[in-house]
DRENBA-38753 format. One record per atom (N, C-alpha, C, CB): atom name; residue in three letters; z negated, y negated, x negated. Coordinates in Angstrom, 3 decimals, decimal comma. Atoms other than C-alpha are relative to their C-alpha. Glycine has a CB too. Example, Ala and Ser with C-alpha at 12.3 -4.5 7.8 and 13.67 -1.06 7.14 Angstrom:
BEGIN
ATOM  atom  type        zz        yy        xx
ATOM     N   ala     0,000     1,190    -0,890
ATOM    CA   ala    -7,800     4,500   -12,300
ATOM     C   ala     0,000    -1,200    -0,900
ATOM    CB   ala    -1,246    -0,027     0,992
ATOM     N   ser     0,060     1,190     0,820
ATOM    CA   ser    -7,140     1,060   -13,670
ATOM     C   ser    -0,730    -1,090     0,770
ATOM    CB   ser     1,415    -0,462    -0,414
END
This chain:
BEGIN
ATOM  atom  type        zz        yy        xx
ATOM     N   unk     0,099     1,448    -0,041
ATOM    CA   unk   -70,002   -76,275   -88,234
ATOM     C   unk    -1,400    -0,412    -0,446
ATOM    CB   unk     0,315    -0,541     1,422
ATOM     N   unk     1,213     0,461     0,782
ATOM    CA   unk   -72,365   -78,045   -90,278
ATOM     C   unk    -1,089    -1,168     1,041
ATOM    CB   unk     0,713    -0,863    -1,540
ATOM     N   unk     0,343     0,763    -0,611
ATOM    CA   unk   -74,887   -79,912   -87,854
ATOM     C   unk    -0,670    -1,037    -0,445
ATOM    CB   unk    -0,399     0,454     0,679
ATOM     N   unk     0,603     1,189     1,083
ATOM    CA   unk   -76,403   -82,098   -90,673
ATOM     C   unk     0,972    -1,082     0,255
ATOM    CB   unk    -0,008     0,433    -1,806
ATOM     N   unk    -0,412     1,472    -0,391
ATOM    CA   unk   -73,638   -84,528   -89,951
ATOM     C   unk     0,335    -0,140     1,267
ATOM    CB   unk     1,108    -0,533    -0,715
ATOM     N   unk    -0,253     0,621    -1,559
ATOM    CA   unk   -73,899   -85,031   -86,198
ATOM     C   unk    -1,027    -0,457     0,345
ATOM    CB   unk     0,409     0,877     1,137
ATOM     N   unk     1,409     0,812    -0,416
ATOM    CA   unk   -77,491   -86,591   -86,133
ATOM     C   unk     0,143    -1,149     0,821
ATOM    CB   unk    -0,767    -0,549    -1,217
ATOM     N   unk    -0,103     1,804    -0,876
ATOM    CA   unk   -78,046   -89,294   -83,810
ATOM     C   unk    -1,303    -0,291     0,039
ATOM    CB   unk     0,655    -0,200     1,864
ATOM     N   unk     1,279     0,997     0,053
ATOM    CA   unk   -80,751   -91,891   -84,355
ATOM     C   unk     0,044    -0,670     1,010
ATOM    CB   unk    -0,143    -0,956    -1,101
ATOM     N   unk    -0,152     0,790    -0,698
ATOM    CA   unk   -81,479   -93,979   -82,031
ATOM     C   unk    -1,337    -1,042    -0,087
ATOM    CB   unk     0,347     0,650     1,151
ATOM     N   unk     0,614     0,909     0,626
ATOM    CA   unk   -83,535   -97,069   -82,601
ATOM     C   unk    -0,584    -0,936     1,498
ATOM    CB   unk     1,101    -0,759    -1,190
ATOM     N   unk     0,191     0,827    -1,038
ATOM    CA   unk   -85,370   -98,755   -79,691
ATOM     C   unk    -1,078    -1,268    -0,158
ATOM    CB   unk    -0,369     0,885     1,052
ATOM     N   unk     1,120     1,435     0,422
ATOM    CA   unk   -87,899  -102,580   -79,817
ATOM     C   unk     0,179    -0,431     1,571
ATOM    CB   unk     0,686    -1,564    -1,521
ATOM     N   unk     0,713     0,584    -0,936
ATOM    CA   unk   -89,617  -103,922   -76,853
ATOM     C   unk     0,759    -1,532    -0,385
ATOM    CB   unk    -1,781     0,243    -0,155
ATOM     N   unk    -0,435     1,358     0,173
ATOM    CA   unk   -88,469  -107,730   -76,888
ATOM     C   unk    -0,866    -0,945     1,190
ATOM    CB   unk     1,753    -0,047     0,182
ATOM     N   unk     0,553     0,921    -1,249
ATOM    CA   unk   -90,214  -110,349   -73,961
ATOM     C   unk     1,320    -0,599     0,296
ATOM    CB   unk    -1,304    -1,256    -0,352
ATOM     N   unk    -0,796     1,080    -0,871
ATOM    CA   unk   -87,253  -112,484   -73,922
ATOM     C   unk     1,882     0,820    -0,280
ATOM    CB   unk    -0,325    -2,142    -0,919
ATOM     N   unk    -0,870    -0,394     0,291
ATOM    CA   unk   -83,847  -109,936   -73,994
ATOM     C   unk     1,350    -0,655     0,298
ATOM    CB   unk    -0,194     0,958     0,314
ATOM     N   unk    -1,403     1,037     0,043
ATOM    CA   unk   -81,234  -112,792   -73,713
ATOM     C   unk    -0,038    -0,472    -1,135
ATOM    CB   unk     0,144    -1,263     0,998
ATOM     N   unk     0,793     0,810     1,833
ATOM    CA   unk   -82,794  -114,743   -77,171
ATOM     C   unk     0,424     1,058    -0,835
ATOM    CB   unk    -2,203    -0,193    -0,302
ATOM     N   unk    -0,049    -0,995     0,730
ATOM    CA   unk   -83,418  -111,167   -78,515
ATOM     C   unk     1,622     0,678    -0,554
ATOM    CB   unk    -0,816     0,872     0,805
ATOM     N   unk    -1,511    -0,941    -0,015
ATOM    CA   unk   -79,639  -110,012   -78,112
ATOM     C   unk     0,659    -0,891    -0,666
ATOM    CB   unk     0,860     0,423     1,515
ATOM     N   unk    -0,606     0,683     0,610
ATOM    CA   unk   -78,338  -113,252   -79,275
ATOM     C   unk    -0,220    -0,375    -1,323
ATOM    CB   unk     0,070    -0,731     0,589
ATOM     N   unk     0,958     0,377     1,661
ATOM    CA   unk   -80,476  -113,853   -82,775
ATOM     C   unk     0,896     1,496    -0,223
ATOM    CB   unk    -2,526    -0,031    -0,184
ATOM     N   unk    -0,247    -1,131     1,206
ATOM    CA   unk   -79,425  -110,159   -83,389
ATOM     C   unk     1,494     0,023    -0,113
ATOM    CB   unk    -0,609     1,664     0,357
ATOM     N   unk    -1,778     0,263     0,248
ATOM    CA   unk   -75,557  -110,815   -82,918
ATOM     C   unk    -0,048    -0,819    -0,959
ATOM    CB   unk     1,008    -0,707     1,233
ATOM     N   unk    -0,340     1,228     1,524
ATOM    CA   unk   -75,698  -114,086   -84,976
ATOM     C   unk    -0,429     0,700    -1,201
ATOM    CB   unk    -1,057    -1,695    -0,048
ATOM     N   unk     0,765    -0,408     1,380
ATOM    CA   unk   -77,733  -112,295   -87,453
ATOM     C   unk     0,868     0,939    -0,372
ATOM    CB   unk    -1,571     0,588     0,043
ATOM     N   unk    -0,793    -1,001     0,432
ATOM    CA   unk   -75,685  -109,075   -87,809
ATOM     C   unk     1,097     0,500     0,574
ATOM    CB   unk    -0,604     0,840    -0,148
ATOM     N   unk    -1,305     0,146     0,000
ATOM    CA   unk   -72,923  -109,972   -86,389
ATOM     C   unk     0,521     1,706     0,960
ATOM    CB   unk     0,542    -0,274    -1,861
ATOM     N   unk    -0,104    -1,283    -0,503
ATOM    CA   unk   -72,968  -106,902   -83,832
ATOM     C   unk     0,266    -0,863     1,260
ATOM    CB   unk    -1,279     1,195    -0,144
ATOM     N   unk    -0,235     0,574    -1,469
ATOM    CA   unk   -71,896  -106,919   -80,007
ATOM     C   unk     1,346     0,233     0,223
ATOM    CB   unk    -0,320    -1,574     0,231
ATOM     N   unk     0,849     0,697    -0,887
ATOM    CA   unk   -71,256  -107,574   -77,516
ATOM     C   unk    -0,709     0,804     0,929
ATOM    CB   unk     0,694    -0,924     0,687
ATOM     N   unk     1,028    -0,741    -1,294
ATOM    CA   unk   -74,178  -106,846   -75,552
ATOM     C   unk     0,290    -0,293     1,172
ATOM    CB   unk    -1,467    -0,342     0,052
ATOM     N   unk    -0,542     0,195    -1,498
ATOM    CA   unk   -73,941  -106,282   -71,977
ATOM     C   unk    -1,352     0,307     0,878
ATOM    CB   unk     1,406     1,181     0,434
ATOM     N   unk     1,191    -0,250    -0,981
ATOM    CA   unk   -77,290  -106,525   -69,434
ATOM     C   unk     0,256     0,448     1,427
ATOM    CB   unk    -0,765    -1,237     0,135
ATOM     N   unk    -0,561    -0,429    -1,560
ATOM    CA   unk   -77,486  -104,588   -66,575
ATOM     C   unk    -1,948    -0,262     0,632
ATOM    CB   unk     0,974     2,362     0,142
ATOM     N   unk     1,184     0,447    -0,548
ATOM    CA   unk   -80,833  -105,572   -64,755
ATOM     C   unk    -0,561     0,961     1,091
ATOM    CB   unk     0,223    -1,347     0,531
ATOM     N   unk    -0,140    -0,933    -1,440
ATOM    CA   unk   -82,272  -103,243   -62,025
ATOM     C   unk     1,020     1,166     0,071
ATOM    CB   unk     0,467    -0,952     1,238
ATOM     N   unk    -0,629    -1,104    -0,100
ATOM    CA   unk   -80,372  -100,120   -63,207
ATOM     C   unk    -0,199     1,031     0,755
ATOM    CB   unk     0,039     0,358    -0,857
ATOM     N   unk     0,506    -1,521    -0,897
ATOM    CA   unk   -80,850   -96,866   -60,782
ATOM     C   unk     1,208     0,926    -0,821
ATOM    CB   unk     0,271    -0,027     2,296
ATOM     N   unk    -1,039    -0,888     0,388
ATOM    CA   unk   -79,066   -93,762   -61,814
ATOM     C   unk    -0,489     0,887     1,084
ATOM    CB   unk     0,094     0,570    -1,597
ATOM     N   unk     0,550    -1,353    -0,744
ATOM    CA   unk   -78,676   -90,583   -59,534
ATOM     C   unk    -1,194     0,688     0,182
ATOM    CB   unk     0,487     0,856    -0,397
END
């Protein structure tokens, strides 16, 4: 198995205001829907 095509990028940006930020980038490219989870904990 060739692992050249299973790359994963992942792309992360700081934002101040991530309600604005999520919505400009839907209208803009038409992506989504985002979902906020606030105060996440994991195990």
């Amino acid at each position: 198995m060739d692992n050249k095509l299973k790359r994963v990028f992942q792309y992360a940006y700081f934002v101040e205001d991530l309600e604005t930020a999520a919505f400009n980038w839907a209208k803009l490219s038409q992506a989504g829907p985002f979902f906020v989870t606030r105060h996440h904990k994991t195990e």
